[in-house]
Wavefront OBJ file of the C-alpha trace (Angstrom):
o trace
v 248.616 -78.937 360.445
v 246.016 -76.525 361.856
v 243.328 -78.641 363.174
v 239.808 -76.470 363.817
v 238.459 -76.711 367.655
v 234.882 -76.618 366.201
v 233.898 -75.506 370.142
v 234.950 -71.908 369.583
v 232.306 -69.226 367.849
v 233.534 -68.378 364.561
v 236.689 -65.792 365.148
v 234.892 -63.007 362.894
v 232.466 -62.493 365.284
v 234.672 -61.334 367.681
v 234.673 -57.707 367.801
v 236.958 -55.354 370.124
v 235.452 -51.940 370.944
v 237.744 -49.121 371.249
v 237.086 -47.807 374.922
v 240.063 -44.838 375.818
v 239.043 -42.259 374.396
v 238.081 -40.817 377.783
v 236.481 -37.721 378.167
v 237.926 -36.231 381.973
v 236.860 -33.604 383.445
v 238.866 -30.914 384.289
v 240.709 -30.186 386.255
v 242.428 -33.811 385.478
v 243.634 -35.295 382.712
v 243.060 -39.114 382.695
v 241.438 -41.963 384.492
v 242.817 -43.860 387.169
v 241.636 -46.322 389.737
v 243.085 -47.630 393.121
v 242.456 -50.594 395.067
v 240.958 -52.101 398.282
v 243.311 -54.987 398.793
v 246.326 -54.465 400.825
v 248.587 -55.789 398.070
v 247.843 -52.647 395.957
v 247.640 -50.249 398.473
v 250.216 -47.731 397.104
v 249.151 -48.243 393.495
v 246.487 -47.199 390.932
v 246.238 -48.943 387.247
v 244.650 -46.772 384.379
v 241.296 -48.398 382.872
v 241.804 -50.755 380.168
v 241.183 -49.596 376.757
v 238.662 -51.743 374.978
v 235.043 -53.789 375.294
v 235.371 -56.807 373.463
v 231.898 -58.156 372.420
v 231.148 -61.884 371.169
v 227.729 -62.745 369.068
v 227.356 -66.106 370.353
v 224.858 -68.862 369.150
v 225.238 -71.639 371.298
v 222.015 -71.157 373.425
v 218.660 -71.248 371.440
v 215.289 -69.838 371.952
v 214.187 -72.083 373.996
v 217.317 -71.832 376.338
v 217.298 -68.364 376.782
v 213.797 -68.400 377.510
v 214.078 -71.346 380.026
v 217.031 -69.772 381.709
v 214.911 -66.437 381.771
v 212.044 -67.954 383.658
v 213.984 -69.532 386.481
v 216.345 -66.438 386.485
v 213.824 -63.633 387.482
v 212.467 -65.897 390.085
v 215.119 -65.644 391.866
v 215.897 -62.238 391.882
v 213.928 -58.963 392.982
v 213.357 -56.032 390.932
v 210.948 -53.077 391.507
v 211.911 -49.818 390.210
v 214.113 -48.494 387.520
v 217.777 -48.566 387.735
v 217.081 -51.741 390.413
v 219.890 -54.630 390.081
v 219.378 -58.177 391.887
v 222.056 -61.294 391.637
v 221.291 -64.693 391.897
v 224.080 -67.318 392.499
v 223.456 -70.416 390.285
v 226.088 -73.128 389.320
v 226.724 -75.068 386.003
v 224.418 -77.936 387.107
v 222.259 -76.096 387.828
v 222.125 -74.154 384.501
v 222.560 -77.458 382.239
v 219.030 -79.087 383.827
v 217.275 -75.962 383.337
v 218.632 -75.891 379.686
v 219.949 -79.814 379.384
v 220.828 -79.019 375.047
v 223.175 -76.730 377.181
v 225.031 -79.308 379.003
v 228.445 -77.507 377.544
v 227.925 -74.070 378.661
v 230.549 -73.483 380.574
v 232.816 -74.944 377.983
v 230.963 -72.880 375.249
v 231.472 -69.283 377.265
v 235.113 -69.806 378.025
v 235.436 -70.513 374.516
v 233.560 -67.123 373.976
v 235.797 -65.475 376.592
v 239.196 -66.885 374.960
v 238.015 -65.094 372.124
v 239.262 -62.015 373.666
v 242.766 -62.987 374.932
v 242.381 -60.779 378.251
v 243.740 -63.943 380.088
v 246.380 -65.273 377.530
v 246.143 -68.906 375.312
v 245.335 -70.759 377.993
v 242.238 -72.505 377.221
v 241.902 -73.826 380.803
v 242.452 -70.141 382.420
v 238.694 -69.047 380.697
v 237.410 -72.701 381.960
v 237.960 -72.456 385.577
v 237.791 -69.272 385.413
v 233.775 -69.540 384.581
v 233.811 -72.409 386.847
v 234.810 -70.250 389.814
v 231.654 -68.402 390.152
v 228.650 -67.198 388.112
v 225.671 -65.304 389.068
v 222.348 -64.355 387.179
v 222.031 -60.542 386.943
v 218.564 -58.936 386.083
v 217.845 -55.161 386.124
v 215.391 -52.601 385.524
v 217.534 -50.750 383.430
v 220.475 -49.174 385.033
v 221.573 -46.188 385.975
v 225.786 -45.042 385.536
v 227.867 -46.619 388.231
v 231.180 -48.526 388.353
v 231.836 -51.496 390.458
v 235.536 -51.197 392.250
v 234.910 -52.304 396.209
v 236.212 -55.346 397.100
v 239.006 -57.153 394.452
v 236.914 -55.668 391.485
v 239.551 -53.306 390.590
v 241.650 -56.642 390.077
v 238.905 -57.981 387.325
v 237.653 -57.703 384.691
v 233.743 -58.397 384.001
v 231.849 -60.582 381.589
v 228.213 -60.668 380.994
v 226.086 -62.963 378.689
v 222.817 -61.766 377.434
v 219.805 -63.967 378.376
v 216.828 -61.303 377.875
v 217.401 -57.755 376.608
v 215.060 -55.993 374.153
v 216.165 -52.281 372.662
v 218.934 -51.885 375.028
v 222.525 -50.511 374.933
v 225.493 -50.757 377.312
v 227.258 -47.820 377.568
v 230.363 -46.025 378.541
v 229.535 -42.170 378.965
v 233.448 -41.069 379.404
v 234.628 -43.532 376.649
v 232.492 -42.752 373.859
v 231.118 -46.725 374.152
v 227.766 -47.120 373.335
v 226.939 -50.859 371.909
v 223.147 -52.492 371.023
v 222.825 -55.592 373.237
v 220.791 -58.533 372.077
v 220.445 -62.093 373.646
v 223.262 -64.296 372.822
v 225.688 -61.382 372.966
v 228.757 -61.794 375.717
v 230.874 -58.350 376.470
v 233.915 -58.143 378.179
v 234.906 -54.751 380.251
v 236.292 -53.389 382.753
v 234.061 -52.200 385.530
v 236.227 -49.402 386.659
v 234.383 -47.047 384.077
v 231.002 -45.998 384.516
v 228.563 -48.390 382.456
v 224.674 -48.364 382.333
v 222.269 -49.418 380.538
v 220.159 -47.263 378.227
v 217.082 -47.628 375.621
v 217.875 -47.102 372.432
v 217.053 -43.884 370.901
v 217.858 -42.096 373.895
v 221.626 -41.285 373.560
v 223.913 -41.504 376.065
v 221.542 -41.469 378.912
v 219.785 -43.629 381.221
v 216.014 -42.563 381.375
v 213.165 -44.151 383.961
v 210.831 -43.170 381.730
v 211.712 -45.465 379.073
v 212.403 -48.327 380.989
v 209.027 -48.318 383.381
v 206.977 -47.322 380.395
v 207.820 -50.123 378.845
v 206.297 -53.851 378.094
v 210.623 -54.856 378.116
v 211.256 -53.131 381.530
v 213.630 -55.780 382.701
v 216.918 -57.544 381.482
v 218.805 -60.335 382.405
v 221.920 -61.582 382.232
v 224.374 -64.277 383.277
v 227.804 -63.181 384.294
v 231.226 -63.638 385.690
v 234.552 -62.112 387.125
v 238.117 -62.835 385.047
v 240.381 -61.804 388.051
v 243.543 -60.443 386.118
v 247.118 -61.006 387.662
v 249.551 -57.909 387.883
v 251.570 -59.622 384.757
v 248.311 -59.670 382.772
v 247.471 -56.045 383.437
v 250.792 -54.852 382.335
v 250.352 -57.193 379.293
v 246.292 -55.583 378.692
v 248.245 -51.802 378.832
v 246.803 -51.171 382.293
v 249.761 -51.714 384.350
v 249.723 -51.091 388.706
v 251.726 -48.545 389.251
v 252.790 -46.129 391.826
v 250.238 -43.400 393.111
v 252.918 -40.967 392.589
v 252.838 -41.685 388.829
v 249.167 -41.151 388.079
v 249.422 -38.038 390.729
v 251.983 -36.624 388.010
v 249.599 -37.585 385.423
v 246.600 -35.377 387.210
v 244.693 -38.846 387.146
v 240.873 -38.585 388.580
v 240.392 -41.992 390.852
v 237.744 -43.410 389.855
v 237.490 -45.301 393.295
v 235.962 -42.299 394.683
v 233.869 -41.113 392.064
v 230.569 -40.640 391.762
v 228.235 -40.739 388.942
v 224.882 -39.324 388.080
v 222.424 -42.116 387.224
v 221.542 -40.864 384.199
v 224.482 -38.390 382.603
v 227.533 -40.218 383.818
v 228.348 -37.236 385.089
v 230.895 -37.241 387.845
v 230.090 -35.349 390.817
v 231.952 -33.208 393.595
v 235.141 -33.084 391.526
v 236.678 -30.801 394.128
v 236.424 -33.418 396.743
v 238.557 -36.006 394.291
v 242.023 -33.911 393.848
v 244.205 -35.879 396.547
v 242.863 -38.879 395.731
v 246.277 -40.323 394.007
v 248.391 -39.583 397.318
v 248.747 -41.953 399.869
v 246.974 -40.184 402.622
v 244.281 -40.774 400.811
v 245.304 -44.957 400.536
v 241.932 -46.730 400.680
v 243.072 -49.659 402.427
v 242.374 -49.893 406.519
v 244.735 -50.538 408.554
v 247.515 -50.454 406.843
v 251.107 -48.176 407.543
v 252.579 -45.481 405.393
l 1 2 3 4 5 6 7 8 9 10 11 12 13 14 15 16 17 18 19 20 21 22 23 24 25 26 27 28 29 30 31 32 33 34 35 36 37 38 39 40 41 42 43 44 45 46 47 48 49 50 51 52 53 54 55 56 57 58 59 60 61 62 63 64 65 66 67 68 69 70 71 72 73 74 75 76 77 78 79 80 81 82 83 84 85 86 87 88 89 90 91 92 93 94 95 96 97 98 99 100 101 102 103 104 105 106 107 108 109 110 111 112 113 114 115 116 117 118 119 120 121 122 123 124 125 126 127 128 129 130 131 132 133 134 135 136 137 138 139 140 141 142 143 144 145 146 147 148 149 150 151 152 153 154 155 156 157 158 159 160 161 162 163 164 165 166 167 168 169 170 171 172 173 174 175 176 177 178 179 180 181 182 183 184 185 186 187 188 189 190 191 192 193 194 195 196 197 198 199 200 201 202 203 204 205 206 207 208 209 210 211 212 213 214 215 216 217 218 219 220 221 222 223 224 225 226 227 228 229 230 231 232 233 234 235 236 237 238 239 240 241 242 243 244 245 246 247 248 249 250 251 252 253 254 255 256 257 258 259 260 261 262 263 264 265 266 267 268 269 270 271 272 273 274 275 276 277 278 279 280 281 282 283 284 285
């Protein structure tokens, strides 16, 4: 008999974004990005396909707004497009919001939604045990995140404080309102930003210093993703040499305008899927 595990949001209210419909610029044809860590240093994965967003309900008012107080204390923001991270623990979160005391039990349950890490209801727990950070902004400007192991992960990110704000993919035709209680799920090899609504795909200063909601904040997390997992997600590592036949654009070296997306200095990004070009130091052809 199916027995209901009454800790998990209602299933409806998980919703899974379409995110590969890329638009590349030419002279390539697709996406692509390569790694830091040795163990991937001849291969590149392509981005994964979908943002999966979760309406969740399990912190009130008063918990967002308590966790929003000690948040931007600890964190720095001055100017648009600014982004500040402030390492907290689950302790620490439960006795700043004690009807909380199950958060990390109620996000993994959030994040198993999604199925990015399997069934495994323990894989989500430790996985939000591992780390997590408050993240505030002013806004913010395109970028992806891929130094380090990021290329490995993907991110998750709970809304604690955002007011007429989007999160957007420019080159995947993602653009999604973002309210508190809302958890999404991407990968941070595409360029994301935030944006006001109302102003397209674009990140404007303007309408984030101009006004009374400048900042946002948000709680988040890495899922690290094993090289089974990828292949399972449709982003498999492969060889360089495969997503060099594909005309793939690594989006390891890319850079972004702040407020377009647009990717810059495209001439300077054609060998980037040969292994000359291997982003690893140190290591031997």
């Amino acid at each position: 008999m199916h027995r209901e595990d009454r800790t998990l949001p209602p299933a409806e209210q998980h919703h899974t974004i379409a995110a590969n419909r890329h638009q590349v610029p030419a002279p390539f044809r697709t996406f692509a990005v390569r790694s830091e860590e040795a163990r991937h240093a001849w291969d590149a994965r392509a981005p994964y396909g979908k943002v999966h967003v979760v309406p969740t309900h399990f912190l009130g008012e008063s918990d967002l707004a308590k966790l929003s107080t000690v948040g931007y204390a600890r964190v720095n923001l001055q100017a648009f497009s600014d982004v500040d991270y402030a390492q907290t623990t689950l302790p620490e979160l439960a006795a700043v919001a004690p009807s909380a005391h199950d958060l990390a039990d109620q996000i993994a349950a959030a994040l198993q939604l999604t199925g990015v890490l399997g069934e495994d209801p323990l894989a989500y727990r430790n996985s939000v045990a591992s780390r997590i950070d408050y993240l505030a902004c002013c806004g913010a400007g395109f970028h992806n995140d891929v130094s380090r192991h990021w290329s490995a992960c993907l991110f998750w990110i709970l809304a604690l404080d955002a007011t007429e704000v989007s999160f957007v993919m420019p080159h995947a035709g993602v653009c999604i309102p973002v309210t508190p209680g809302d958890l999404l799920v991407f990968d941070p090899c595409m360029a994301h930003g935030l944006c006001r609504l109302g102003d397209g795909p674009q990140a404007l200063a303007t309408s984030f210093e101009s006004s009374e909601h400048r900042h946002q904040l948000f709680l988040t997390g890495e899922l690290l993703i094993s090289d089974e997992q990828w292949a399972a997600l449709g982003s498999p590592w492969l060889p360089v040499e495969a997503h060099d036949t594909a005309v793939a654009l690594d989006l390891m070296m890319a850079e972004f305008d702040d407020c377009t997306g647009t990717i810059k200095r495209l001439s300077a990004l054609r060998e980037g899927m040969k292994r000359s070009t291997c982003h690893v130091d140190d290591m031997a052809a």
